[in-house]
N, CA, C and O atoms as a CHARMM CRD file, in Angstrom:
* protein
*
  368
    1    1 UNK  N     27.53700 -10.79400  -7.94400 PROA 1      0.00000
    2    1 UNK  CA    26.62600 -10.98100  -6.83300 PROA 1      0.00000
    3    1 UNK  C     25.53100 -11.95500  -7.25200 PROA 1      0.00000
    4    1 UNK  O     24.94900 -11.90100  -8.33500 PROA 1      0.00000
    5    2 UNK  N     25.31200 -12.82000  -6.32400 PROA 2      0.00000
    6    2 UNK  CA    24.04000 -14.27700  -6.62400 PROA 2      0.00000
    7    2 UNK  C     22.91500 -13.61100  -6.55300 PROA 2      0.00000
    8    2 UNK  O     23.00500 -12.61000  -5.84200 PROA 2      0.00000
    9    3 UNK  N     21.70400 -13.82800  -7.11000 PROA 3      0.00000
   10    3 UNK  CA    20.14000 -13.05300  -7.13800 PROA 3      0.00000
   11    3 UNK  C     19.72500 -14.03200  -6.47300 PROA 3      0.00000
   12    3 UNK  O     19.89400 -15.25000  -6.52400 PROA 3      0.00000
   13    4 UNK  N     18.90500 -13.02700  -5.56100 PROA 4      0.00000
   14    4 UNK  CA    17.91000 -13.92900  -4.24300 PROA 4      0.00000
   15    4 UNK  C     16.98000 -15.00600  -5.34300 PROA 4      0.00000
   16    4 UNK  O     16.57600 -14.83200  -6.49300 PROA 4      0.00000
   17    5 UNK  N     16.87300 -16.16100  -4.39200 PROA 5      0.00000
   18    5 UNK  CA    16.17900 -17.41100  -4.75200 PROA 5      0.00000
   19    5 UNK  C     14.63900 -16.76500  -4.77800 PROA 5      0.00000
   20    5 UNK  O     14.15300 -15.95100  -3.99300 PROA 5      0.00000
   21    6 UNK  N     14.03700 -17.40000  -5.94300 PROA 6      0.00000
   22    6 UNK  CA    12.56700 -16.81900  -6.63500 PROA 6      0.00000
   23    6 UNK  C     11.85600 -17.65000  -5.51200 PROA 6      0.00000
   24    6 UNK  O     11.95900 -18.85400  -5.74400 PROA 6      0.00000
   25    7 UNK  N     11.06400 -17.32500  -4.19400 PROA 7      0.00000
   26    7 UNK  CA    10.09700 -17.98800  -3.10300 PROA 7      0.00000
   27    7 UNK  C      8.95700 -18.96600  -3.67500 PROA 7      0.00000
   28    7 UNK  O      8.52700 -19.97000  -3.10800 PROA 7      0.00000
   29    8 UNK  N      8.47100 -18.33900  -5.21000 PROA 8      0.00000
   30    8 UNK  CA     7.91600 -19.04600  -5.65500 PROA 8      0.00000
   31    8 UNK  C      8.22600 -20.16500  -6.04200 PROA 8      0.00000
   32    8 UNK  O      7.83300 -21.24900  -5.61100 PROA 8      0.00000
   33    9 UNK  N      8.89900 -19.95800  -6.82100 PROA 9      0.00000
   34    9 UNK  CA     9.67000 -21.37100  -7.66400 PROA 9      0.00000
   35    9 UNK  C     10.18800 -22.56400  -6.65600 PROA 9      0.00000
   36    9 UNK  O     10.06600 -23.75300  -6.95200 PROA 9      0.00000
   37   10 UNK  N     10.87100 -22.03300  -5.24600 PROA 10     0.00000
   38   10 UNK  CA    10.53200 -22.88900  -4.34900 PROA 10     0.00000
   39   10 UNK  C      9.52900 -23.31900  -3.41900 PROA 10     0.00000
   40   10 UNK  O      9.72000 -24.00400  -2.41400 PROA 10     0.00000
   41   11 UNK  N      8.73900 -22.98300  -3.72700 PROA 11     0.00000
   42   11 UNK  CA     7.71600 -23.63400  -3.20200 PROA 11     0.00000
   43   11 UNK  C      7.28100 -24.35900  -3.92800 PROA 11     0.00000
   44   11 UNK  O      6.97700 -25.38800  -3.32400 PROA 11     0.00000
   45   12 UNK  N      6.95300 -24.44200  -5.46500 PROA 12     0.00000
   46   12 UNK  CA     6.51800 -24.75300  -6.41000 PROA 12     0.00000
   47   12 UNK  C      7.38000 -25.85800  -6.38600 PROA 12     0.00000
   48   12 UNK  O      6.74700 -26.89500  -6.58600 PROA 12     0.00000
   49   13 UNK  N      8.78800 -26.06600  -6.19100 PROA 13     0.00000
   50   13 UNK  CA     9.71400 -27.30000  -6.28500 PROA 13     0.00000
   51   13 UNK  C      9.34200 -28.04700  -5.28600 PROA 13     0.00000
   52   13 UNK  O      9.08000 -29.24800  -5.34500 PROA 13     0.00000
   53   14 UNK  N      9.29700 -27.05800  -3.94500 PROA 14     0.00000
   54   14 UNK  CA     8.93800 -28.18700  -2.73900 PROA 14     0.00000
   55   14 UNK  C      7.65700 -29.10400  -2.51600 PROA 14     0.00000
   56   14 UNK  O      7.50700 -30.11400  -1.82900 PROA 14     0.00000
   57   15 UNK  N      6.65300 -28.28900  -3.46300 PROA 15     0.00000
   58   15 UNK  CA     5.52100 -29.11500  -3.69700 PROA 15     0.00000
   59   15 UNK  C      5.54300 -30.68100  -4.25100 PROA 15     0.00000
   60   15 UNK  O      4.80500 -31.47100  -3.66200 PROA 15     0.00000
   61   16 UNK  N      6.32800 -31.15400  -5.31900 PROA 16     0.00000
   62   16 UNK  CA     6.88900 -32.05700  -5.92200 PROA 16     0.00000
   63   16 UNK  C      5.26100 -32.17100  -7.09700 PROA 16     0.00000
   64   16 UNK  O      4.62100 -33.16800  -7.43100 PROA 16     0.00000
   65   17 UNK  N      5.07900 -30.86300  -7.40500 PROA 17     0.00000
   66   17 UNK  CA     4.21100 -30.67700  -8.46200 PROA 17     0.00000
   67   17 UNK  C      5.80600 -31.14100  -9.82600 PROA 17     0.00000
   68   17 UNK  O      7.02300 -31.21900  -9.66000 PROA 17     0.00000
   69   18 UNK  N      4.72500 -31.37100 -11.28400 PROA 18     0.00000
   70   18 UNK  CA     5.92100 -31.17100 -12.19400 PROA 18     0.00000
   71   18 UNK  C      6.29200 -29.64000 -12.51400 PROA 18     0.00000
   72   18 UNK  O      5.65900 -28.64300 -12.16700 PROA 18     0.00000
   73   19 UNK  N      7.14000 -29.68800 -13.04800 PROA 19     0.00000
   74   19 UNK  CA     7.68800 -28.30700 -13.93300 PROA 19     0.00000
   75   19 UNK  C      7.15500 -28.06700 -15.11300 PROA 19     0.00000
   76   19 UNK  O      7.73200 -28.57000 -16.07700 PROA 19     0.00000
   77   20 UNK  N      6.13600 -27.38400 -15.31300 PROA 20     0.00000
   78   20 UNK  CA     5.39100 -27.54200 -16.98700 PROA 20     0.00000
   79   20 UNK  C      5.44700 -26.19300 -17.09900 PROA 20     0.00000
   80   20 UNK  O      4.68200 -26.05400 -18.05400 PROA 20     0.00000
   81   21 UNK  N      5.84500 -24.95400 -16.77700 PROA 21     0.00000
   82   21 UNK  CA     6.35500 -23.85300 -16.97600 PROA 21     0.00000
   83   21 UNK  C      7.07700 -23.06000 -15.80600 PROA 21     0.00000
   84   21 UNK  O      6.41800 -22.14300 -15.31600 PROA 21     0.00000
   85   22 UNK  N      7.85900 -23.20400 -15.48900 PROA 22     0.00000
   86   22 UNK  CA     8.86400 -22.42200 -14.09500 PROA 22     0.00000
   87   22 UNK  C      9.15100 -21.36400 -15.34100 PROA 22     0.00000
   88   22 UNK  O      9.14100 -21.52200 -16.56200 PROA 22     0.00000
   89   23 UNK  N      9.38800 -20.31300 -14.56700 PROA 23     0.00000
   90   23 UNK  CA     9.63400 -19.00400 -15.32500 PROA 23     0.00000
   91   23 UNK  C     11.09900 -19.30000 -15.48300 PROA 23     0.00000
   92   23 UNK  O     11.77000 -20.14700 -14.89300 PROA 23     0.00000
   93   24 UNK  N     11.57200 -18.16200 -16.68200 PROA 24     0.00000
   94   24 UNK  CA    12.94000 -18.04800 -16.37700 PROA 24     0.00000
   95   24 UNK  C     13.42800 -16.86900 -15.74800 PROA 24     0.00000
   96   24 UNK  O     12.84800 -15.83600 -15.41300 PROA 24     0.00000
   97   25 UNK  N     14.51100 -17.20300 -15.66400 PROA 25     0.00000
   98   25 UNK  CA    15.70000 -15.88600 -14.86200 PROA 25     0.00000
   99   25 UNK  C     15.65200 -14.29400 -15.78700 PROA 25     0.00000
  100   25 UNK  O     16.29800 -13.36000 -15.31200 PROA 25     0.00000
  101   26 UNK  N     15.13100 -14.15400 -16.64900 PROA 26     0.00000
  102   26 UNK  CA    15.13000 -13.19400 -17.64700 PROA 26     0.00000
  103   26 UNK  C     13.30700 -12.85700 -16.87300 PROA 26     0.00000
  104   26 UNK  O     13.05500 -11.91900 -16.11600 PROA 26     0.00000
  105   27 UNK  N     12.62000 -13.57700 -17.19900 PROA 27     0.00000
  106   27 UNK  CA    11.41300 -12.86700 -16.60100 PROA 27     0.00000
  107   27 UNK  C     10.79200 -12.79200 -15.09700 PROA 27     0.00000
  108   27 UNK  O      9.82600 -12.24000 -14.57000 PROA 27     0.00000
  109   28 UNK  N     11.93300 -13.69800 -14.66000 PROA 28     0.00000
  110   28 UNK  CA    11.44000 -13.09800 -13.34400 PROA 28     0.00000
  111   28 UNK  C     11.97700 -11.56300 -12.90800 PROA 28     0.00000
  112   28 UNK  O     11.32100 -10.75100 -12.25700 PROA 28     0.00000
  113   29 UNK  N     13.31300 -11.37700 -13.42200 PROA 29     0.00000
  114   29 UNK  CA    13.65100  -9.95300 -13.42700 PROA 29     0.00000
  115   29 UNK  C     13.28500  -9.09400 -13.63000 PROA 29     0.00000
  116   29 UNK  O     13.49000  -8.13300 -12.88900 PROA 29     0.00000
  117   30 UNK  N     12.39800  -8.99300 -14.98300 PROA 30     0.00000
  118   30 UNK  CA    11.46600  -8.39600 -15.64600 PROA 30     0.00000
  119   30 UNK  C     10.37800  -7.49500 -14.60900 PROA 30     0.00000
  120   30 UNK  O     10.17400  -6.32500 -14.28700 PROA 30     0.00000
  121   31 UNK  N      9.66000  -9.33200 -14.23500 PROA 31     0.00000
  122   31 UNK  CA     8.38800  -8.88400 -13.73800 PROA 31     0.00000
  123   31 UNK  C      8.29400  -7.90400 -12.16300 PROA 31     0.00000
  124   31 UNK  O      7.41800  -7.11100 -11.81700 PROA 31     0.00000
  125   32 UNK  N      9.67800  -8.37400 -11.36300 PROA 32     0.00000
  126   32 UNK  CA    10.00000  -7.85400 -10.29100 PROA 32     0.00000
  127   32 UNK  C     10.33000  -6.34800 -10.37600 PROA 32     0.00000
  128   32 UNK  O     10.22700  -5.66700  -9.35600 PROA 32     0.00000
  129   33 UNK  N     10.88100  -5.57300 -12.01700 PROA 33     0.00000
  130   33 UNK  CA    10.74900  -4.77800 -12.12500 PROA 33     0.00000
  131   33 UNK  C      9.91500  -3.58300 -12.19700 PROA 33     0.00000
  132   33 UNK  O      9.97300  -2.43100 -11.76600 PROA 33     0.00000
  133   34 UNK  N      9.00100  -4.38800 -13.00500 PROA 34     0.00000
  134   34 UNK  CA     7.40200  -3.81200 -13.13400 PROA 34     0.00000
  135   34 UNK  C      6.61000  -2.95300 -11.87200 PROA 34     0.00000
  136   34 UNK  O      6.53600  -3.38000 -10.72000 PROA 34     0.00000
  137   35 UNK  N      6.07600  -1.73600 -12.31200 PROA 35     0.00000
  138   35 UNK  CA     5.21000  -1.34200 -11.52800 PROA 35     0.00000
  139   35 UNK  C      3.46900  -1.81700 -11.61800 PROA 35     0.00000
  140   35 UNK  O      2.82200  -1.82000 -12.66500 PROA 35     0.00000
  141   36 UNK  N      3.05200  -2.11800 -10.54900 PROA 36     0.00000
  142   36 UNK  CA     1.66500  -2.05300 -10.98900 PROA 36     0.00000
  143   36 UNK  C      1.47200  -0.38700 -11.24400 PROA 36     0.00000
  144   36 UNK  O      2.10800   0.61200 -10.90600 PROA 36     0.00000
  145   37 UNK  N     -0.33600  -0.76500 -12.39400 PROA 37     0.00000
  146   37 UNK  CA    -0.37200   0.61300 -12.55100 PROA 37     0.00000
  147   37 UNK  C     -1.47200   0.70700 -11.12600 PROA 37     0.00000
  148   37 UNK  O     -2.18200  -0.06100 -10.47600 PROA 37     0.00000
  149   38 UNK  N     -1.11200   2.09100 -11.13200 PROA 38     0.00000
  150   38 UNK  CA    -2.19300   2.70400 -10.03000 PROA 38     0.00000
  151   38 UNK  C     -3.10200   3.39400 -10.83100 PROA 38     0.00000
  152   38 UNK  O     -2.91900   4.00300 -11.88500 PROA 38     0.00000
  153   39 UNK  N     -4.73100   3.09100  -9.76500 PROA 39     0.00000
  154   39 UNK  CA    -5.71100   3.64800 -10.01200 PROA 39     0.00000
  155   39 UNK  C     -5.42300   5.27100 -10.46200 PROA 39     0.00000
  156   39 UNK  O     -4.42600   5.82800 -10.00400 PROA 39     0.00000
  157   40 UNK  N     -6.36300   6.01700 -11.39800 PROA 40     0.00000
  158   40 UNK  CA    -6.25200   7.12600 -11.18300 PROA 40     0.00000
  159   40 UNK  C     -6.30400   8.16700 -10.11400 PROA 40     0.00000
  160   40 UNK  O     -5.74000   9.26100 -10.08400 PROA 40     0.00000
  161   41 UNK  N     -7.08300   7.61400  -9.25900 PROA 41     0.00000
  162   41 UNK  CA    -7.27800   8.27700  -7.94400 PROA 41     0.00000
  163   41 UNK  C     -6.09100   8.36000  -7.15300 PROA 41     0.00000
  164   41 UNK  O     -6.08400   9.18200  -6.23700 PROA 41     0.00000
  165   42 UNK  N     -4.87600   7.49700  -7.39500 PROA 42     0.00000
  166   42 UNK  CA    -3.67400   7.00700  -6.39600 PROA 42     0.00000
  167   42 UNK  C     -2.40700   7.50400  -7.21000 PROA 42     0.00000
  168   42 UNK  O     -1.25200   7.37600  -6.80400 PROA 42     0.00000
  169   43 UNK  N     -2.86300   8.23000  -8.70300 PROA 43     0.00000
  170   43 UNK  CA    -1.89500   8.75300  -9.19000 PROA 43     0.00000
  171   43 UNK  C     -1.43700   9.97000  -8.96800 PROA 43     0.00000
  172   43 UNK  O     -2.22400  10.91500  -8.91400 PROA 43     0.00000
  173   44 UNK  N      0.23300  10.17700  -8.76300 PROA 44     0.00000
  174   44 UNK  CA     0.71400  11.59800  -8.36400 PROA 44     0.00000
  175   44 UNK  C      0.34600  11.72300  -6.84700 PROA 44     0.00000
  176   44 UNK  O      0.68200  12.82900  -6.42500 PROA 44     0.00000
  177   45 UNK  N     -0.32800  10.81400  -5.75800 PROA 45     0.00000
  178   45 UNK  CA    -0.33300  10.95500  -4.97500 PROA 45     0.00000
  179   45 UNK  C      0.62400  10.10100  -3.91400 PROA 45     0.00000
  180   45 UNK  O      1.39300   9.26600  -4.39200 PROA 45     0.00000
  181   46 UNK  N      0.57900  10.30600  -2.48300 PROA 46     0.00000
  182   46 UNK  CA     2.14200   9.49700  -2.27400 PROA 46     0.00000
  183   46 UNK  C      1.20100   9.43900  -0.38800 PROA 46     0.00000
  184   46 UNK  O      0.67100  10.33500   0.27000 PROA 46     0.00000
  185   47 UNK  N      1.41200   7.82800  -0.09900 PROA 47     0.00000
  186   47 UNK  CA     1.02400   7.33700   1.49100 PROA 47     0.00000
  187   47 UNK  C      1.67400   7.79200   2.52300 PROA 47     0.00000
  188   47 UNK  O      2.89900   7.90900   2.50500 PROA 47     0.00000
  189   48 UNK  N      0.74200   8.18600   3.81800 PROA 48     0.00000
  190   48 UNK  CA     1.31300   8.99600   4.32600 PROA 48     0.00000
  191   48 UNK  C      0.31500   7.40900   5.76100 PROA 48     0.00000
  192   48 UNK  O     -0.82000   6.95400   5.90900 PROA 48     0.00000
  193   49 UNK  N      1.70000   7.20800   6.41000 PROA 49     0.00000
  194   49 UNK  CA     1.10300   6.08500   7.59300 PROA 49     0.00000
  195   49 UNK  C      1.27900   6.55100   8.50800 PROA 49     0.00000
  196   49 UNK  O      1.69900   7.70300   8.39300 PROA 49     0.00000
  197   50 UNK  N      1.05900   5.91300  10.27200 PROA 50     0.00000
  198   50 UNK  CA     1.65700   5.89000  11.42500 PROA 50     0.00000
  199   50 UNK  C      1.14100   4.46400  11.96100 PROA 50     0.00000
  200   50 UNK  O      0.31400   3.64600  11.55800 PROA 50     0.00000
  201   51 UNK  N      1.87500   4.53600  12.88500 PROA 51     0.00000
  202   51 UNK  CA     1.50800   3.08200  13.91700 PROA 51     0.00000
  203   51 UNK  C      0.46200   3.40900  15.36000 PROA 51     0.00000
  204   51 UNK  O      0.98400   3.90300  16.36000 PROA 51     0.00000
  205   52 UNK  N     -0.76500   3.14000  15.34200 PROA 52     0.00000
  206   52 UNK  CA    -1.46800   3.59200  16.41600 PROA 52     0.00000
  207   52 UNK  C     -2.04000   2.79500  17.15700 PROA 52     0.00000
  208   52 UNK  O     -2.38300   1.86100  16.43200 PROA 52     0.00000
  209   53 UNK  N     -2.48200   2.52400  18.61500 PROA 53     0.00000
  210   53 UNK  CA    -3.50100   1.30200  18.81900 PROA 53     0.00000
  211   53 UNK  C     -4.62800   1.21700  18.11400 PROA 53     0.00000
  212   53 UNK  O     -5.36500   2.01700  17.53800 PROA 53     0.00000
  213   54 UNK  N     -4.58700  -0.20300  18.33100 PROA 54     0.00000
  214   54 UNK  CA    -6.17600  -0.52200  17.48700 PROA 54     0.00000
  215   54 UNK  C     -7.19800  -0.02800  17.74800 PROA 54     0.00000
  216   54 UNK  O     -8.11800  -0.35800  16.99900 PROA 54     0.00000
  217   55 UNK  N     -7.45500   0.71900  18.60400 PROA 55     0.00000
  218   55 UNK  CA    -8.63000   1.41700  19.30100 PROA 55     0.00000
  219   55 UNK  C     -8.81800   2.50400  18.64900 PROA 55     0.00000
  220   55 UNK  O     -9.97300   2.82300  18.37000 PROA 55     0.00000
  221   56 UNK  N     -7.51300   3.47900  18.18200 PROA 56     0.00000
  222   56 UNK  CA    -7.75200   4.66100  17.67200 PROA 56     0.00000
  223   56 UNK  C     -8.32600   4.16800  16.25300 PROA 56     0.00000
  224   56 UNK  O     -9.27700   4.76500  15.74900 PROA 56     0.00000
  225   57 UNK  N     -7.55300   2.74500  15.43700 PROA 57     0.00000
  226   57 UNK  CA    -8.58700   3.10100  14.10400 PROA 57     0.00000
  227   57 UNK  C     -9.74800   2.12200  14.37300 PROA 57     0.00000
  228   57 UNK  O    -10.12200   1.65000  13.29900 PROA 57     0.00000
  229   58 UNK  N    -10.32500   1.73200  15.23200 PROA 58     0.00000
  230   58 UNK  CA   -11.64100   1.43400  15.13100 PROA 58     0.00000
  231   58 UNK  C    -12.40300   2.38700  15.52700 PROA 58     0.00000
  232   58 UNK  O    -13.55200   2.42400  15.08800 PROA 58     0.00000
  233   59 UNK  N    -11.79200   3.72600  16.76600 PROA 59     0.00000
  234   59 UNK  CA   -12.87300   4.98800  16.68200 PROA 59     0.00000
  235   59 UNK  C    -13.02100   5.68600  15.18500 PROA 59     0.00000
  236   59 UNK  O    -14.06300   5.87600  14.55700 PROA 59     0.00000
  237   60 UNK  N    -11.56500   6.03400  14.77700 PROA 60     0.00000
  238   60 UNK  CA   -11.72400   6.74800  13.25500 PROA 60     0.00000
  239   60 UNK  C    -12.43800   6.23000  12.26900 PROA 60     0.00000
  240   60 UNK  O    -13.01800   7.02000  11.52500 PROA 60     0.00000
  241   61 UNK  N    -12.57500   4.61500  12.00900 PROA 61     0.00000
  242   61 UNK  CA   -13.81000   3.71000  11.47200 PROA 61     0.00000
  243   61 UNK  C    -15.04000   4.26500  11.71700 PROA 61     0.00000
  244   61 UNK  O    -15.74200   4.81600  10.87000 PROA 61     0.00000
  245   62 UNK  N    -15.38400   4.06900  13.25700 PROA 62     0.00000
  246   62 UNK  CA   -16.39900   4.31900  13.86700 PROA 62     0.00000
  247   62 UNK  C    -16.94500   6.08500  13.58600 PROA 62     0.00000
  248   62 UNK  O    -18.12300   6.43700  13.66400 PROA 62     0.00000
  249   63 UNK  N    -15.85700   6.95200  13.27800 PROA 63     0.00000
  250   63 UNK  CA   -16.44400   8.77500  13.36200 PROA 63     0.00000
  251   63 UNK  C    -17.10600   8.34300  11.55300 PROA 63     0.00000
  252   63 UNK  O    -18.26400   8.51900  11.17400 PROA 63     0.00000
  253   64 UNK  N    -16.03300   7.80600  10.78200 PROA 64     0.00000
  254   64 UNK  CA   -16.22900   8.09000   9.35000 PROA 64     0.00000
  255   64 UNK  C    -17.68400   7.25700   9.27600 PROA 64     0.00000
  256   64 UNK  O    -18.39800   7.89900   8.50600 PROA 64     0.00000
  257   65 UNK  N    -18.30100   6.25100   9.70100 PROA 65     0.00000
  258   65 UNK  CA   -19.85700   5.83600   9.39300 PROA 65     0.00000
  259   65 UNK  C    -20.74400   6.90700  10.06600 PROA 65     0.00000
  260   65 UNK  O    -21.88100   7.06400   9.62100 PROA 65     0.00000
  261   66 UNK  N    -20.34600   7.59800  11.02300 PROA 66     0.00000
  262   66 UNK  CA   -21.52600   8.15300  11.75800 PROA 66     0.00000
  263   66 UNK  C    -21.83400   9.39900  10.69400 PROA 66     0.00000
  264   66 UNK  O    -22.89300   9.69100  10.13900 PROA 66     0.00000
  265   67 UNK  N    -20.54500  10.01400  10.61300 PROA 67     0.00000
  266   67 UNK  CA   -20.35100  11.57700   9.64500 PROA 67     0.00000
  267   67 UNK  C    -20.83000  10.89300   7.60000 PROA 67     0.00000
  268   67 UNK  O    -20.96700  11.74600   6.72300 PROA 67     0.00000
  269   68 UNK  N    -20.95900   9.68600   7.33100 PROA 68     0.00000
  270   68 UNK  CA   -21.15300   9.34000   5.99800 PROA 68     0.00000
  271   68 UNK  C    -19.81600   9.66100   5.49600 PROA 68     0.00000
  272   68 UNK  O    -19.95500  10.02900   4.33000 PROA 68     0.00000
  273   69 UNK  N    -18.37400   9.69500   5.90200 PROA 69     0.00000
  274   69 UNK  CA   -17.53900  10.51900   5.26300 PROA 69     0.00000
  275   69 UNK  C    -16.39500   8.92200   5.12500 PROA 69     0.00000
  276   69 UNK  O    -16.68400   7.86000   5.67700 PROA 69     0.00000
  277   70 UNK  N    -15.24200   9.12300   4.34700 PROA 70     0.00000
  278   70 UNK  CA   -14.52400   8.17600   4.17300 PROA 70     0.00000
  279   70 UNK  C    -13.50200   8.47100   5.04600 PROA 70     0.00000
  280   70 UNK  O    -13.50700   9.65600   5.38200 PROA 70     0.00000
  281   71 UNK  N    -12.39800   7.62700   5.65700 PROA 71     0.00000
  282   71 UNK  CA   -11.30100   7.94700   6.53100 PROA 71     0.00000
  283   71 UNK  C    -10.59100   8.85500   5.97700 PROA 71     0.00000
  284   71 UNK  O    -10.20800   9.89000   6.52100 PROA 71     0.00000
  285   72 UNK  N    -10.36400   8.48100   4.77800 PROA 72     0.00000
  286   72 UNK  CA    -9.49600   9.50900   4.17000 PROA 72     0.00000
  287   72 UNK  C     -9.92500  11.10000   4.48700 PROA 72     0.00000
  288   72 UNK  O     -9.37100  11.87500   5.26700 PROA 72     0.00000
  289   73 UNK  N    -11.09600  11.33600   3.62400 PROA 73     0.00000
  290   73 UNK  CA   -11.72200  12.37500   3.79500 PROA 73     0.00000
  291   73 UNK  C    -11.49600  13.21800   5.37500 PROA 73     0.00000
  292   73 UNK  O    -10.98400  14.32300   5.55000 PROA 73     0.00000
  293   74 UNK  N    -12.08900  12.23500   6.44700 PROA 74     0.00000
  294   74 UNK  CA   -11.49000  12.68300   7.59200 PROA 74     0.00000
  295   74 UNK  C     -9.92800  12.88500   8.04000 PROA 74     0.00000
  296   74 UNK  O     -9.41700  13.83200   8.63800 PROA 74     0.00000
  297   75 UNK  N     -9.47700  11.95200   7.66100 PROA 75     0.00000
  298   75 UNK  CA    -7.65300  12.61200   7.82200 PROA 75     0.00000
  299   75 UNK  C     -6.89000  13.56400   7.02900 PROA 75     0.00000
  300   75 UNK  O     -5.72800  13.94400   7.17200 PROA 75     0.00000
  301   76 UNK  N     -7.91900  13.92700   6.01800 PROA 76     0.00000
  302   76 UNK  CA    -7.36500  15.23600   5.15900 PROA 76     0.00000
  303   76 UNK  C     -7.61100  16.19500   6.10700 PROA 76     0.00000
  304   76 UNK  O     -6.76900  17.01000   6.48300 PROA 76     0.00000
  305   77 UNK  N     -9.30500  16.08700   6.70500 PROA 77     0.00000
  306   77 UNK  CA    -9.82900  17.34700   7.29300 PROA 77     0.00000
  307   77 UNK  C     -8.79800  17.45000   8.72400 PROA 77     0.00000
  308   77 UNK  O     -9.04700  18.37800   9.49300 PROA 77     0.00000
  309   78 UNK  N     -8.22900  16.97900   8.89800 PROA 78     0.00000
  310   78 UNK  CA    -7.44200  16.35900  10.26800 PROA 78     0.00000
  311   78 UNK  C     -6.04900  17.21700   9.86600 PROA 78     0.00000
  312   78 UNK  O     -5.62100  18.26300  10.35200 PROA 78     0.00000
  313   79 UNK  N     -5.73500  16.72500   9.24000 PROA 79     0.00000
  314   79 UNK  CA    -4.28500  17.47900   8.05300 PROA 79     0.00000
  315   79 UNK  C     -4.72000  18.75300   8.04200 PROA 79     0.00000
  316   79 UNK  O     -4.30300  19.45300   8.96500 PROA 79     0.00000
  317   80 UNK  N     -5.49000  19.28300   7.20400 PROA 80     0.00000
  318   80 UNK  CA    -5.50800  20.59100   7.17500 PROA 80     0.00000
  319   80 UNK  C     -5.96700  21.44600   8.42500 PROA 80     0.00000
  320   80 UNK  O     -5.59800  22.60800   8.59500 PROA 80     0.00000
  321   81 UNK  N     -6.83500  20.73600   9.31100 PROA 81     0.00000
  322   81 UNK  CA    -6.03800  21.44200  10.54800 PROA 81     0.00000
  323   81 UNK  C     -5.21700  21.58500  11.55600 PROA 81     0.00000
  324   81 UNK  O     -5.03500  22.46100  12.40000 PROA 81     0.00000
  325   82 UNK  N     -4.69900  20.44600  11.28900 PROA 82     0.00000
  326   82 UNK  CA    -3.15600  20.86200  12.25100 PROA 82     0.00000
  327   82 UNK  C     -2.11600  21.74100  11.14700 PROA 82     0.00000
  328   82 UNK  O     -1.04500  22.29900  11.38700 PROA 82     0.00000
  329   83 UNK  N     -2.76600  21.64400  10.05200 PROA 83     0.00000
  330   83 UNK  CA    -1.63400  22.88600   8.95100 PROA 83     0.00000
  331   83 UNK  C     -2.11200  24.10400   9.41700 PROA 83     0.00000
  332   83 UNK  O     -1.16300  24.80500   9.76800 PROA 83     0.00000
  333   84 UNK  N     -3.01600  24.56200   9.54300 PROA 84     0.00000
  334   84 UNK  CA    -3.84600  25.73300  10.22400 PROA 84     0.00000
  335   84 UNK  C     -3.00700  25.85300  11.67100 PROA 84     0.00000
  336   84 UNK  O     -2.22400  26.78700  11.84700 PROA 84     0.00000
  337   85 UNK  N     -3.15400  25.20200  12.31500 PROA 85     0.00000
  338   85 UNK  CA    -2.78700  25.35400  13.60000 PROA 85     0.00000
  339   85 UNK  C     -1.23100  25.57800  13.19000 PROA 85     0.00000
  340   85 UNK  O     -0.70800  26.25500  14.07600 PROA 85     0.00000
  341   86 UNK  N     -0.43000  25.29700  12.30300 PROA 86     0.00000
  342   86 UNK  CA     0.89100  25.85200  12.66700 PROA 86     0.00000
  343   86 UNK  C      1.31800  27.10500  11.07200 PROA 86     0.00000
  344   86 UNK  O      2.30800  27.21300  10.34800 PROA 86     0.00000
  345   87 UNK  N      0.17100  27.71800  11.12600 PROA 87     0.00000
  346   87 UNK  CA     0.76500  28.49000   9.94300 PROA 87     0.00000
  347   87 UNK  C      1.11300  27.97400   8.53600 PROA 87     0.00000
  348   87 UNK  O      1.78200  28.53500   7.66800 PROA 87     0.00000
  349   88 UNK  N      0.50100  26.76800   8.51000 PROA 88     0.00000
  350   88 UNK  CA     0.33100  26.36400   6.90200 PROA 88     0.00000
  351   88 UNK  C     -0.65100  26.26800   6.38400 PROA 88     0.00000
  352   88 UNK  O     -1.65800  25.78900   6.90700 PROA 88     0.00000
  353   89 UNK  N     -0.56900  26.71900   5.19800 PROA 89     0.00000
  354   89 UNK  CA    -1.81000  26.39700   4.01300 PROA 89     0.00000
  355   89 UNK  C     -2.19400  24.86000   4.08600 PROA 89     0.00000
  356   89 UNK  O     -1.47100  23.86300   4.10300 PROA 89     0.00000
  357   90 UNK  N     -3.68000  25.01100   4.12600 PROA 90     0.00000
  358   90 UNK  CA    -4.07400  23.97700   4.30300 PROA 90     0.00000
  359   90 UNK  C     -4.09300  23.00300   2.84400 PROA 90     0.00000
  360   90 UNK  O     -4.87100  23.54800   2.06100 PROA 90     0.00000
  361   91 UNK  N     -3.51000  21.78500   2.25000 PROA 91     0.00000
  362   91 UNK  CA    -3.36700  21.85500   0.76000 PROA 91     0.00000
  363   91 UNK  C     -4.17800  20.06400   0.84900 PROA 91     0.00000
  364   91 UNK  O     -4.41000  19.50400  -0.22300 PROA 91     0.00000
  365   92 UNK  N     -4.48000  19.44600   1.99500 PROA 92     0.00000
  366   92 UNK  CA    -4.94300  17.81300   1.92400 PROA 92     0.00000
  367   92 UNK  C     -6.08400  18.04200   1.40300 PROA 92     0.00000
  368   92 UNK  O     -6.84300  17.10800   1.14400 PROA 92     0.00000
């Protein structure tokens, strides 16, 4: 099987810059492997999204400055009560 073309390297060709270090095929593999590390705060923890109008996160913007609180903070408190509301331990 052929490995997808590196986006960089073409662009970098299409520029008609010179070639004074193009990576090779060994490290671009490498690096594509690599995890960034995550903050400690983001470790062991795992993103939880949805798709909403823009209106809803500029009110949720808008609650978290009024309350001093961070979004997050508010969508935990949000989480743990709709876990409440259906018979779960609240654990956000």
């Amino acid at each position: 099987m052929a490995n997808k073309p590196n986006l960089a390297a073409a662009l970098h060709k299409a520029s008609g810059k010179p070639d004074f270090s193009e990576p090779k095929q060994e490290e671009l593999q490498q690096s594509s492997t690599l995890k960034p590390e995550l903050p400690p705060s983001r470790q062991g923890k795992k993103a939880i999204a949805g798709h909403f109008d823009p209106a809803v996160s500029k009110q949720l913007k808008q609650l978290a400055l009024s309350q001093d609180k961070t979004v997050q903070t508010l969508l935990a408190e949000a989480l743990n009560d709709l876990f409440e509301k259906y018979d779960f331990k609240p654990i956000a």
